[in-house]
N, CA, C and O atoms as a printed pandas DataFrame, in Angstrom:
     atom_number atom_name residue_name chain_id  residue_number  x_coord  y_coord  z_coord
0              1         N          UNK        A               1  173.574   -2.563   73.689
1              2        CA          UNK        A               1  172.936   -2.625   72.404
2              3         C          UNK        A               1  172.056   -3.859   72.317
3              4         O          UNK        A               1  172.118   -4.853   73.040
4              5         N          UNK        A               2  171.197   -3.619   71.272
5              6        CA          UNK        A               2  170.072   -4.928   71.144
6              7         C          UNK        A               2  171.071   -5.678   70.147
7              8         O          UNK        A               2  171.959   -5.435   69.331
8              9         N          UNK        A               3  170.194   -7.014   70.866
9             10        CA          UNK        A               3  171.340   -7.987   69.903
10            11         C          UNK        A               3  170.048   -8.351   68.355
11            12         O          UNK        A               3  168.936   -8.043   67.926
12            13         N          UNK        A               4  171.160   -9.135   68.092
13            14        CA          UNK        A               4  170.636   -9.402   66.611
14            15         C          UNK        A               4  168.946  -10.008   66.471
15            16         O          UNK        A               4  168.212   -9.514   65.615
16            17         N          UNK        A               5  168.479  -11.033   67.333
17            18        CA          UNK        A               5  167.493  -11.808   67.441
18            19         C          UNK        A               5  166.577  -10.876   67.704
19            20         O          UNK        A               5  165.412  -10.939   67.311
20            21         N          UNK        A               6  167.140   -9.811   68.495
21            22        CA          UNK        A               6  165.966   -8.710   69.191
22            23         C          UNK        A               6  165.515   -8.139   67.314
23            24         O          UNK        A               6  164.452   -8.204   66.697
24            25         N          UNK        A               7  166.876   -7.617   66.925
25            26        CA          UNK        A               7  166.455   -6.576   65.629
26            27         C          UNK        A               7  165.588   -7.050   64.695
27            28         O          UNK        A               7  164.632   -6.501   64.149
28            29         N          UNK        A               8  166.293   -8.739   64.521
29            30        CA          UNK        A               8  165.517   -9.762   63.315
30            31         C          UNK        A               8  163.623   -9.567   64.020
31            32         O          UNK        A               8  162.621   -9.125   63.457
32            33         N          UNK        A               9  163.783  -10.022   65.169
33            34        CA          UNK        A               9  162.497  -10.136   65.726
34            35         C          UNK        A               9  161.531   -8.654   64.998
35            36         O          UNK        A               9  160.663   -8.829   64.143
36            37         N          UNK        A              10  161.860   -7.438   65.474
37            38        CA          UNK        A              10  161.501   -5.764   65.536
38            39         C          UNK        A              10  161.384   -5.739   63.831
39            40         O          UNK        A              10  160.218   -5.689   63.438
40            41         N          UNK        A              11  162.232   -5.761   62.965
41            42        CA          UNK        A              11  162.161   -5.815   61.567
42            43         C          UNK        A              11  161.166   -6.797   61.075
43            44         O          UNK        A              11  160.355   -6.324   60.279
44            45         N          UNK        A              12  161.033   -8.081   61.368
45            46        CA          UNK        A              12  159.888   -8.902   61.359
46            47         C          UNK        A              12  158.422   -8.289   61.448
47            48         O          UNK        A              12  157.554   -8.160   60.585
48            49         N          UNK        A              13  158.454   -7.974   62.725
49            50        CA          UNK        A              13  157.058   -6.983   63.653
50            51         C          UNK        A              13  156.945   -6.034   62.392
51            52         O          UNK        A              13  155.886   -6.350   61.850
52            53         N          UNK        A              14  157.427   -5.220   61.819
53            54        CA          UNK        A              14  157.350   -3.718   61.020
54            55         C          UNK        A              14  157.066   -4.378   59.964
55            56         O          UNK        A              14  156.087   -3.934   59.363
56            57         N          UNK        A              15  157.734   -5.593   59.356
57            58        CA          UNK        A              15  157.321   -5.795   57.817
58            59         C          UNK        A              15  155.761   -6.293   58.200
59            60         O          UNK        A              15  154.772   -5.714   57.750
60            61         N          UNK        A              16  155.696   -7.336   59.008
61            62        CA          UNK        A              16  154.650   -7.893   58.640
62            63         C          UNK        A              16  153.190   -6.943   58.820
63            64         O          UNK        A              16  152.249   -6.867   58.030
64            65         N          UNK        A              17  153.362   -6.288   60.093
65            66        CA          UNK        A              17  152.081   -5.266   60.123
66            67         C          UNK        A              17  152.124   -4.090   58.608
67            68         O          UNK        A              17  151.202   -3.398   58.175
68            69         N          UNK        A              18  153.243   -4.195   58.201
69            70        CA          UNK        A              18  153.066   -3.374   57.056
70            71         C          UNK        A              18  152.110   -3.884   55.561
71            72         O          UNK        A              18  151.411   -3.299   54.735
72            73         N          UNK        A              19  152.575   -5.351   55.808
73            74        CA          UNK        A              19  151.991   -6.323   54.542
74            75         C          UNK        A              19  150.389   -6.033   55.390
75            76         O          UNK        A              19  149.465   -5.394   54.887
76            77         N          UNK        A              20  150.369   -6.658   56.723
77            78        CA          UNK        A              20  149.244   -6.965   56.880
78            79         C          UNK        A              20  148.348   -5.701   56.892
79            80         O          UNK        A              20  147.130   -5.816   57.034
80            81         N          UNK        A              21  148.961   -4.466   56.740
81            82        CA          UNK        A              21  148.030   -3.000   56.734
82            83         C          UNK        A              21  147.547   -2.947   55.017
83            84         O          UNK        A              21  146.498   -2.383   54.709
84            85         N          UNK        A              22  148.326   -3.517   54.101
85            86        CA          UNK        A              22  148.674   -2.960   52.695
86            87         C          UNK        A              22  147.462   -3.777   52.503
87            88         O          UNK        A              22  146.423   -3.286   52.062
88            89         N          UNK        A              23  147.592   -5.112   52.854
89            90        CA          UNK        A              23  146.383   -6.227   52.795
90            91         C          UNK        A              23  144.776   -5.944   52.950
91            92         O          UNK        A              23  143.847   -6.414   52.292
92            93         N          UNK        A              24  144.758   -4.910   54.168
93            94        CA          UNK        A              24  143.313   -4.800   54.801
94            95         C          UNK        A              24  142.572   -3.825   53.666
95            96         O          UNK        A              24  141.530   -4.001   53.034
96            97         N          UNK        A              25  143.747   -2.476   53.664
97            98        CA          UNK        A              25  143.624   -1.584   52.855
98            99         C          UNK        A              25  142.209   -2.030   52.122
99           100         O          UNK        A              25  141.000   -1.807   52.181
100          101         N          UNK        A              26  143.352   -2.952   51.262
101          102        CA          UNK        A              26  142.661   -3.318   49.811
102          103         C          UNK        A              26  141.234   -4.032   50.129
103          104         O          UNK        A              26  140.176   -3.586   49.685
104          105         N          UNK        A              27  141.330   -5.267   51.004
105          106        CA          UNK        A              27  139.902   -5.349   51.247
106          107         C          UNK        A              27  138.806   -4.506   51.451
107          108         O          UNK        A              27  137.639   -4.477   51.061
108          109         N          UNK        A              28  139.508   -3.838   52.164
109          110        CA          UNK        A              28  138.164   -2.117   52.962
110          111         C          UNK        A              28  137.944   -1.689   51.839
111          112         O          UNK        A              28  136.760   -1.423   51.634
112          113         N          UNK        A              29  138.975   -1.430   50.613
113          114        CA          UNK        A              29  138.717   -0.580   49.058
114          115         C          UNK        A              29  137.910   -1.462   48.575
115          116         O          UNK        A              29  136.874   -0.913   48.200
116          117         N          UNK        A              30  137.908   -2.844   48.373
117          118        CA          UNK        A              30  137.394   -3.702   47.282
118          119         C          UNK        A              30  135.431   -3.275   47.565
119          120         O          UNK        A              30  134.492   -2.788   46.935
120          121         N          UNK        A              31  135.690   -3.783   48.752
121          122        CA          UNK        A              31  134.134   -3.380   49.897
122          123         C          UNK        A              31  133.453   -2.156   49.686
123          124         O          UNK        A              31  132.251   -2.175   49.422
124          125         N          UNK        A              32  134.024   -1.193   49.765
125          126        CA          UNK        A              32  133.756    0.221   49.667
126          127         C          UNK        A              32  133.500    0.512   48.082
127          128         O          UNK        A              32  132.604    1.338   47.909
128          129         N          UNK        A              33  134.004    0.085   47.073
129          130        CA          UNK        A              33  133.903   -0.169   45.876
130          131         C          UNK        A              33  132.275   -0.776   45.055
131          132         O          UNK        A              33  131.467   -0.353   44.228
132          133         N          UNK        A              34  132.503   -2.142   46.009
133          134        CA          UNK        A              34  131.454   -2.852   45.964
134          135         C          UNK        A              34  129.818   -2.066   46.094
135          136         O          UNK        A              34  128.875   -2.055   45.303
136          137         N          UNK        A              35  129.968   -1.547   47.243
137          138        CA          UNK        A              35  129.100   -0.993   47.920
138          139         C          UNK        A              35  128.563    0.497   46.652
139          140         O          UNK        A              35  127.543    0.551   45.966
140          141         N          UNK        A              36  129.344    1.192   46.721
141          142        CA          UNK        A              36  129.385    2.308   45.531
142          143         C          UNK        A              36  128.433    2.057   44.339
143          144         O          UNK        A              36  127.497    2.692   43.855
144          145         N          UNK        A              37  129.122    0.720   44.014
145          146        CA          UNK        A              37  128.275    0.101   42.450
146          147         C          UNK        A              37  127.129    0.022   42.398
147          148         O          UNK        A              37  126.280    0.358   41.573
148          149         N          UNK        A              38  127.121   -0.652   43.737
149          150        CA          UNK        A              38  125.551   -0.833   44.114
150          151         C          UNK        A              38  124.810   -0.046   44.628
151          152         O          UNK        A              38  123.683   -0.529   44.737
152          153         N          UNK        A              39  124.901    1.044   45.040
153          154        CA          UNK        A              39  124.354    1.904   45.072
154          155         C          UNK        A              39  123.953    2.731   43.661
155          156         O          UNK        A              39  122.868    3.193   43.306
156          157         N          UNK        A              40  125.157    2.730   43.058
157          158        CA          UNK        A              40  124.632    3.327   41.710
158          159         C          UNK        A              40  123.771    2.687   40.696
159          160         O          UNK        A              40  123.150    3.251   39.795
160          161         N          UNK        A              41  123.814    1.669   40.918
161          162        CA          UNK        A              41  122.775    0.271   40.103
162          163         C          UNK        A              41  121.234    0.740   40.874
163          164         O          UNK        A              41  120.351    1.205   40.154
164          165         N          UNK        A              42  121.050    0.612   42.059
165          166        CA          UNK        A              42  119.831    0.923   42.682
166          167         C          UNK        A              42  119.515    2.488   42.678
167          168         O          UNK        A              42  118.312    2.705   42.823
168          169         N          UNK        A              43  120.270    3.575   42.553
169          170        CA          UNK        A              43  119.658    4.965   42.087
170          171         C          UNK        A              43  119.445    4.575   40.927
171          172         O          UNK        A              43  118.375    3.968   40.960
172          173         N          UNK        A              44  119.970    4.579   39.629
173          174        CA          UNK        A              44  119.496    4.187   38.448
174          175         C          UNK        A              44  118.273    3.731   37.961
175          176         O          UNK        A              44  117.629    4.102   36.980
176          177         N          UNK        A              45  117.954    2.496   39.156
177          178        CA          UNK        A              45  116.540    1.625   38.577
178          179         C          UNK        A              45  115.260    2.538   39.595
179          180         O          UNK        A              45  114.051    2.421   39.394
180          181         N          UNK        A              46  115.798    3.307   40.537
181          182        CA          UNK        A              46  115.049    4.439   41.171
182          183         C          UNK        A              46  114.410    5.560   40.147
183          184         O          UNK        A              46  113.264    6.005   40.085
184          185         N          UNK        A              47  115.501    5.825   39.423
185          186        CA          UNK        A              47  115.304    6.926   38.679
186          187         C          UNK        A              47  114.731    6.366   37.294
187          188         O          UNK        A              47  114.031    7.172   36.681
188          189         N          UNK        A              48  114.925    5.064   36.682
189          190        CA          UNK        A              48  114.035    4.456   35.786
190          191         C          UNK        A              48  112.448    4.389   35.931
191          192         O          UNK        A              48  111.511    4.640   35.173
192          193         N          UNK        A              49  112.561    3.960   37.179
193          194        CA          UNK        A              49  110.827    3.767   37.625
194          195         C          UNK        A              49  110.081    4.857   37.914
195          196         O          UNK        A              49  108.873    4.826   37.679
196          197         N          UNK        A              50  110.788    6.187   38.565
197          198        CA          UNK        A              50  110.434    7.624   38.355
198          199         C          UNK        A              50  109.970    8.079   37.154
199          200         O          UNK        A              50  109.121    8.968   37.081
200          201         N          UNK        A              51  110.586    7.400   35.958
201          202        CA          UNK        A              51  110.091    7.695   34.758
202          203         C          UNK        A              51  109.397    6.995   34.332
203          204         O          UNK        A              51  108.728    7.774   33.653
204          205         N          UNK        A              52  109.013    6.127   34.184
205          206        CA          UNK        A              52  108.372    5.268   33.656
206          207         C          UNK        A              52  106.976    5.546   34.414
207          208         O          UNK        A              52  105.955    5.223   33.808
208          209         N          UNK        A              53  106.844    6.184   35.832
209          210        CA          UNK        A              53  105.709    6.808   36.274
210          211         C          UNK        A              53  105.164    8.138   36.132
211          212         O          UNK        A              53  104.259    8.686   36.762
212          213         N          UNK        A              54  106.017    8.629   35.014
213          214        CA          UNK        A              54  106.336   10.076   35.081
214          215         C          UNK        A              54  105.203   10.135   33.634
215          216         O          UNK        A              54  104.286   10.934   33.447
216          217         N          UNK        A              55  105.711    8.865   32.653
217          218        CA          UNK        A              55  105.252    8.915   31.524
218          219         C          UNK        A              55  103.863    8.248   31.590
219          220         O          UNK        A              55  102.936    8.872   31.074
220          221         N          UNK        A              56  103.650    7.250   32.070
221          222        CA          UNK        A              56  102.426    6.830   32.372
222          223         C          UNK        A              56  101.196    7.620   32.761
223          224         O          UNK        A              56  100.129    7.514   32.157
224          225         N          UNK        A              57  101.327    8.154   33.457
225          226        CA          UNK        A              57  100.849    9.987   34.390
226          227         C          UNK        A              57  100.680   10.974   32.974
227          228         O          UNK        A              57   99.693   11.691   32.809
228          229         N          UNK        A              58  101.721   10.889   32.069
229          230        CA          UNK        A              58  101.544   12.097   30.952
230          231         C          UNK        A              58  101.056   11.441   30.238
231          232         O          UNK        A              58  100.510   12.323   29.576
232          233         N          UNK        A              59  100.692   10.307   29.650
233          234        CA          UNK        A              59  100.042    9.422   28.619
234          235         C          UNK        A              59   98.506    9.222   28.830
235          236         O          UNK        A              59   97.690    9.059   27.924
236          237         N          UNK        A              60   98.167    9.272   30.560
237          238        CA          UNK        A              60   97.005    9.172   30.734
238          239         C          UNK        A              60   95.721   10.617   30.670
239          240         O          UNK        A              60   94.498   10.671   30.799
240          241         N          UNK        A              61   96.787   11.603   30.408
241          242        CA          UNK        A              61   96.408   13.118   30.130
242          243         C          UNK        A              61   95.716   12.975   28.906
243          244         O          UNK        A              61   94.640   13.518   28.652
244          245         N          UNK        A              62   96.381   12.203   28.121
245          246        CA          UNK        A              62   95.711   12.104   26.354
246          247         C          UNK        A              62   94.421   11.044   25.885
247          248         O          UNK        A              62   94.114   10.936   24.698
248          249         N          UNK        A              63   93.810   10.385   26.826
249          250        CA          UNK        A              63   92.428    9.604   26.901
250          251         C          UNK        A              63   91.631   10.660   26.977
251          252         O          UNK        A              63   91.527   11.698   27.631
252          253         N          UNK        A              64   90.789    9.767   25.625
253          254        CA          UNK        A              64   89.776   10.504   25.317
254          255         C          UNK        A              64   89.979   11.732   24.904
255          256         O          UNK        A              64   89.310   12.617   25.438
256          257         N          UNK        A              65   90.933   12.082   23.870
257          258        CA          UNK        A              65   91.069   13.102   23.399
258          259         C          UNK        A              65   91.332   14.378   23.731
259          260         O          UNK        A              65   91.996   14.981   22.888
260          261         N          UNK        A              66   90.965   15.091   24.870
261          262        CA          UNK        A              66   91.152   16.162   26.054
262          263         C          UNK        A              66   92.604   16.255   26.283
263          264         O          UNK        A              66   92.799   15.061   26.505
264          265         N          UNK        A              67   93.723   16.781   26.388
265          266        CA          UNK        A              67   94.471   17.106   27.339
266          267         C          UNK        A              67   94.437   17.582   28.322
267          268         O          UNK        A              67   94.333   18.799   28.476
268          269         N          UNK        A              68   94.541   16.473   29.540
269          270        CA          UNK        A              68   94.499   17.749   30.891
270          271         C          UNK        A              68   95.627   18.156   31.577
271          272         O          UNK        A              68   95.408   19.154   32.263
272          273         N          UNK        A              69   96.890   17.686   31.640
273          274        CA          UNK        A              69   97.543   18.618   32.131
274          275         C          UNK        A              69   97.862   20.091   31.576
275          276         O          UNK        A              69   98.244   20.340   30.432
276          277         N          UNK        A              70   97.607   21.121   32.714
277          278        CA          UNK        A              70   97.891   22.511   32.172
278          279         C          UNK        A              70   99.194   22.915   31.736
279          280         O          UNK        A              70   99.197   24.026   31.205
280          281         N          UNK        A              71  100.485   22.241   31.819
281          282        CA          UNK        A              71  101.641   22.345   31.855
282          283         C          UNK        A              71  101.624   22.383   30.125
283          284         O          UNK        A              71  102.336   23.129   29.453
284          285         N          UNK        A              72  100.611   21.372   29.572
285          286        CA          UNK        A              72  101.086   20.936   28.422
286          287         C          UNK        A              72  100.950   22.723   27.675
287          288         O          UNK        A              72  100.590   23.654   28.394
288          289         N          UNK        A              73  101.259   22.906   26.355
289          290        CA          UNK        A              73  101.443   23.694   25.293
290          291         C          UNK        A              73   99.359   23.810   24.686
291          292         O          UNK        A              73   98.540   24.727   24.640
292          293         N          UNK        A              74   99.327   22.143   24.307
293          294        CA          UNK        A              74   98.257   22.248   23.863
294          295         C          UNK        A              74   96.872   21.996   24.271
295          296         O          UNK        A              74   95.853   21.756   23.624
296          297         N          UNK        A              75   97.164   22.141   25.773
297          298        CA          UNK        A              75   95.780   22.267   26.862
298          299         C          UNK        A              75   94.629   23.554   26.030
299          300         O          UNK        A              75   94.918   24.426   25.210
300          301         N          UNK        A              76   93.455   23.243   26.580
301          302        CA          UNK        A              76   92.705   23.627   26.412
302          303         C          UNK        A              76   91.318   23.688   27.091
303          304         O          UNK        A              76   90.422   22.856   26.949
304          305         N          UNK        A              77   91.282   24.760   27.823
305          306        CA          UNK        A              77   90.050   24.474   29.034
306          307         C          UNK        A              77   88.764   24.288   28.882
307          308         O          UNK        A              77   87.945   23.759   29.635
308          309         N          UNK        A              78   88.584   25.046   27.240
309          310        CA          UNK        A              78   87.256   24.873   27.339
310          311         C          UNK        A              78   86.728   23.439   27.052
311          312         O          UNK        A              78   85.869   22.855   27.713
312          313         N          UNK        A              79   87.446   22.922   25.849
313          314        CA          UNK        A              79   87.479   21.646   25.612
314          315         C          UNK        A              79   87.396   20.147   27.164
315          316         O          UNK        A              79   86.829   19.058   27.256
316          317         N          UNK        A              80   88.210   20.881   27.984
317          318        CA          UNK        A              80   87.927   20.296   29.181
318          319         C          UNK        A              80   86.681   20.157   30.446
319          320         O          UNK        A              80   86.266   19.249   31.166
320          321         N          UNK        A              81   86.364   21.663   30.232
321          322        CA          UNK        A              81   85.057   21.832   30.785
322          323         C          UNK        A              81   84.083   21.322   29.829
323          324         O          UNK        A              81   83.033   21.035   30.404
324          325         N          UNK        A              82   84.056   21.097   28.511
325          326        CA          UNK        A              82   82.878   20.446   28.020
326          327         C          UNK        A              82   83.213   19.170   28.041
327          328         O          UNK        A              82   82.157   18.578   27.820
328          329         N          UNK        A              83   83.887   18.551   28.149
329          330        CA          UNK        A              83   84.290   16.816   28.412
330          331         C          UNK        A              83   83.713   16.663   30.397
331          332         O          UNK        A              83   83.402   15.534   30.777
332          333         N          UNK        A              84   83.666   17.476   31.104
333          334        CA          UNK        A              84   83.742   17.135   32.356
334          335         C          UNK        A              84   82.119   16.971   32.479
335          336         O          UNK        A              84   81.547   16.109   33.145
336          337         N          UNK        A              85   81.217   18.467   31.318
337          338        CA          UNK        A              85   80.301   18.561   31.627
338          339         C          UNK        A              85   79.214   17.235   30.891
339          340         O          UNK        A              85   78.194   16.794   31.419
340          341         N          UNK        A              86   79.699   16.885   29.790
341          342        CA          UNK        A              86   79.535   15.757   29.266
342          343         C          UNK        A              86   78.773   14.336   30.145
343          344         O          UNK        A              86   77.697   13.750   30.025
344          345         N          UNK        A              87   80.453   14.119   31.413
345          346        CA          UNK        A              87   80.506   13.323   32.204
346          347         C          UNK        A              87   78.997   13.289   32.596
347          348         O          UNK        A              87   78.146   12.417   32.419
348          349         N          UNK        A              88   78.923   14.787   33.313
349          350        CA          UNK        A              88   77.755   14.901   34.869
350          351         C          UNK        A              88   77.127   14.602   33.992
351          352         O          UNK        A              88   76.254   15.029   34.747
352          353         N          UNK        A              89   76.558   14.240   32.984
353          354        CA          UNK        A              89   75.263   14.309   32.594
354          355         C          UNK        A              89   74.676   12.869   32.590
355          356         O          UNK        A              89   73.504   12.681   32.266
């Protein structure tokens, strides 16, 4: 049989890799956590500036009175072709 010093030793070995697994765990989580946030902070200000170019783009449709995107409701082509023809002149 193993003597006592052997077991104390073996029970030692098991706790401590156990603390020291429970330990890492949490670092790798804290990290992985970290990382997450920040990612969601930087899609966010991705998707802010998407808009904010989105609206700029639809605001510049309404100069000079004309609407030109066709998407809009209250487009109007002819009104557009006489603003374009306006221009050439």
């Amino acid at each position: 049989m193993a003597s006592s010093t052997v077991n104390v030793v073996r029970y030692t070995a098991l706790l401590s890799g156990v603390v020291f697994g429970v330990a890492h765990r949490r670092t790798l989580q804290n990290e992985h956590n970290e990382q997450k946030k920040n990612h969601a902070v930087h899609e966010r200000e991705h998707l802010i500036t998407q808009a904010k170019e989105a609206w700029k783009k639809k605001q510049e449709g309404f100069k000079g009175g004309v609407i030109t995107d066709p998407e809009d409701p209250r487009f109007d082509l002819e009104k557009l072709i006489a603003k374009w023809e306006s221009e050439s002149k």
